[in-house]
One Martini backbone bead per residue (centre of mass of N, CA, C, O) as a GRO file, in nm:
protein
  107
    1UNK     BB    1  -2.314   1.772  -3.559
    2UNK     BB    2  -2.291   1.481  -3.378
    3UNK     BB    3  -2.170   1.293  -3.158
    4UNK     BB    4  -2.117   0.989  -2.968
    5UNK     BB    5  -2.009   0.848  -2.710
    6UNK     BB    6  -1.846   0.555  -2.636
    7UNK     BB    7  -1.668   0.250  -2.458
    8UNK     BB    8  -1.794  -0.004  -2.417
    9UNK     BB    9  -1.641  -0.079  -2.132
   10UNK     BB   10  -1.322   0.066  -2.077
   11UNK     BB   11  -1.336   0.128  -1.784
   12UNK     BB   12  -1.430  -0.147  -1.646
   13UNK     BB   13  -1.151  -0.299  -1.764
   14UNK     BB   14  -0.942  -0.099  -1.617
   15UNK     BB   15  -1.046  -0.132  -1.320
   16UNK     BB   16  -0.969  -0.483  -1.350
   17UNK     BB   17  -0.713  -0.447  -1.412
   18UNK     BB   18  -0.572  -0.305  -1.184
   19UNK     BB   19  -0.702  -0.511  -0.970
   20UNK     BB   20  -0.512  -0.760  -1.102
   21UNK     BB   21  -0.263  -0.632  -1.048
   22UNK     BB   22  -0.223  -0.540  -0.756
   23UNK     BB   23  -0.248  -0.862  -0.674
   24UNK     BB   24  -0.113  -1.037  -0.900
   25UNK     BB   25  -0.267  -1.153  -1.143
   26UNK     BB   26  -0.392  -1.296  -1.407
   27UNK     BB   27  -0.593  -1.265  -1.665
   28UNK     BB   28  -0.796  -1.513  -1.604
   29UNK     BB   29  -0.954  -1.357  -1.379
   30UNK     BB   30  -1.104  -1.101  -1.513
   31UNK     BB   31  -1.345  -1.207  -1.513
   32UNK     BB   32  -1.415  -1.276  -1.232
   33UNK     BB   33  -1.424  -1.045  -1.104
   34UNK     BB   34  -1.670  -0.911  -1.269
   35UNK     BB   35  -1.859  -1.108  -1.186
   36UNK     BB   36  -1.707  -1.163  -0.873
   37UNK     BB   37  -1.537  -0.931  -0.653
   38UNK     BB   38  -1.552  -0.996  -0.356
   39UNK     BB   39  -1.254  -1.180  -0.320
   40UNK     BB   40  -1.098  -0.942  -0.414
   41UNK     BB   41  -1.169  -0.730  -0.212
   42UNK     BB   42  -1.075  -0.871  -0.016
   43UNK     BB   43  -0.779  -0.957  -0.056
   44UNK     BB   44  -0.727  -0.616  -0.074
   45UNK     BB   45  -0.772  -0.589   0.224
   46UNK     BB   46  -0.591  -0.819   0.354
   47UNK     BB   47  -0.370  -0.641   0.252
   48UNK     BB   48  -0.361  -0.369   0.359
   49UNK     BB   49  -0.369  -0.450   0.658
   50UNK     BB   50  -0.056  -0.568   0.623
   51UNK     BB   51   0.063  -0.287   0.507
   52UNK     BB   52   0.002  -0.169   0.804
   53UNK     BB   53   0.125  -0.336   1.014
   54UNK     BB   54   0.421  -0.313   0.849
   55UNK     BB   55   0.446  -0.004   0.911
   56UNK     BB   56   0.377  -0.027   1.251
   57UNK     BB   57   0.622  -0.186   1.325
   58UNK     BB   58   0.860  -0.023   1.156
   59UNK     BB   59   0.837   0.230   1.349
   60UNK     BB   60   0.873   0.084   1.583
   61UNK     BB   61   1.154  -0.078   1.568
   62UNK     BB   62   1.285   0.236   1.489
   63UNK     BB   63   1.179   0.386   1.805
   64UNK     BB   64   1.267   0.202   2.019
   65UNK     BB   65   1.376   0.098   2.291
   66UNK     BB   66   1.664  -0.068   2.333
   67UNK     BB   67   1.840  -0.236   2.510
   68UNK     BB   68   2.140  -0.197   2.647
   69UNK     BB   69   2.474  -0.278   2.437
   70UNK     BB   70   2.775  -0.345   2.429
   71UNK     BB   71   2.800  -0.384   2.144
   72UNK     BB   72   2.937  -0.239   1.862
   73UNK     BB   73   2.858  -0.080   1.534
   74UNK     BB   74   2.987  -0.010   1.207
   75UNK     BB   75   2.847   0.268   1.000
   76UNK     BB   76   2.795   0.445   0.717
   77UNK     BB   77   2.689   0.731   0.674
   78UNK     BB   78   2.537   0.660   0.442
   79UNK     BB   79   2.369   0.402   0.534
   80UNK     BB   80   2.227   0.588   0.780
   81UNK     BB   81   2.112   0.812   0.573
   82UNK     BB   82   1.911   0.601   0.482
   83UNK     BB   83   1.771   0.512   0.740
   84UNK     BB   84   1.680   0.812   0.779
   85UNK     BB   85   1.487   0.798   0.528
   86UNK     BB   86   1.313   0.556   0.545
   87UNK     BB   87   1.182   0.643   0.797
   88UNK     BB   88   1.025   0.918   0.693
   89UNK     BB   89   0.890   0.739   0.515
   90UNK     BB   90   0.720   0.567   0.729
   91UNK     BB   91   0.634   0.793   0.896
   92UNK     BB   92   0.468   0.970   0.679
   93UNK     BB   93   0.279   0.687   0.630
   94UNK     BB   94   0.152   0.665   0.899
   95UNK     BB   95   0.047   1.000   0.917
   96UNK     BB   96  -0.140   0.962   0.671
   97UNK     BB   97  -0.306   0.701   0.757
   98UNK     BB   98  -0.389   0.874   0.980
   99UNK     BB   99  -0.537   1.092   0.914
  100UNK     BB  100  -0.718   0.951   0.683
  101UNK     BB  101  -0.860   0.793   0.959
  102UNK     BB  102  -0.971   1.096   1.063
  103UNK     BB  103  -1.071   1.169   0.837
  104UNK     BB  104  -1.389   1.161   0.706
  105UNK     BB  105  -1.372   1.310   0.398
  106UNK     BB  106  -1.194   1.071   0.320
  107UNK     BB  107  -1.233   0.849   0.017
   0.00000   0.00000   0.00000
């Protein structure tokens, strides 16, 4: 004796629920979602290129070389040890975008 699996749509509906979280929408969208998903699917590459965006720029704004100024700031070794973990934090994370783009096999 065999059973049959079936999950009745239980994938279907996992993916638009992570797809409404992900964009931070409430559950009321669900449908909506399901029925039209192309302006969610836009909305959601609007974001990540916003997100592509604020990566290189932070990464820019964290290595480029700044006119020198008199001014002196005193910062304790944990802050500054922190600003260099988030640095390569951001740097690994835009080497990674890097490398994904030039992948043609990543997808």
């Amino acid at each position: 004796m065999s059973v049959i699996k079936h999950d009745f749509g239980s994938e279907d509906r996992k993916a638009v629920r992570r797809l409404r979280t992900a964009l931070e929408l409430g559950a009321l969208h669900e449908a909506n979602i399901r029925n039209n998903p192309l302006p969610y699917l836009e909305r959601a590459s609007e974001r990540i290129f916003q997100l592509e965006e604020i990566l290189f720029e932070a990464v820019e704004a964290a290595t480029s070389a700044s006119p020198v100024s008199s001014e002196t700031i005193s910062v304790s070794k944990a802050e500054y040890d922190r600003f260099l973990a988030c640095l390569a934090i951001i740097e690994n994370g835009l080497a990674r975008l890097v490398s994904d783009a030039e992948d043609p096999t990543s997808a």
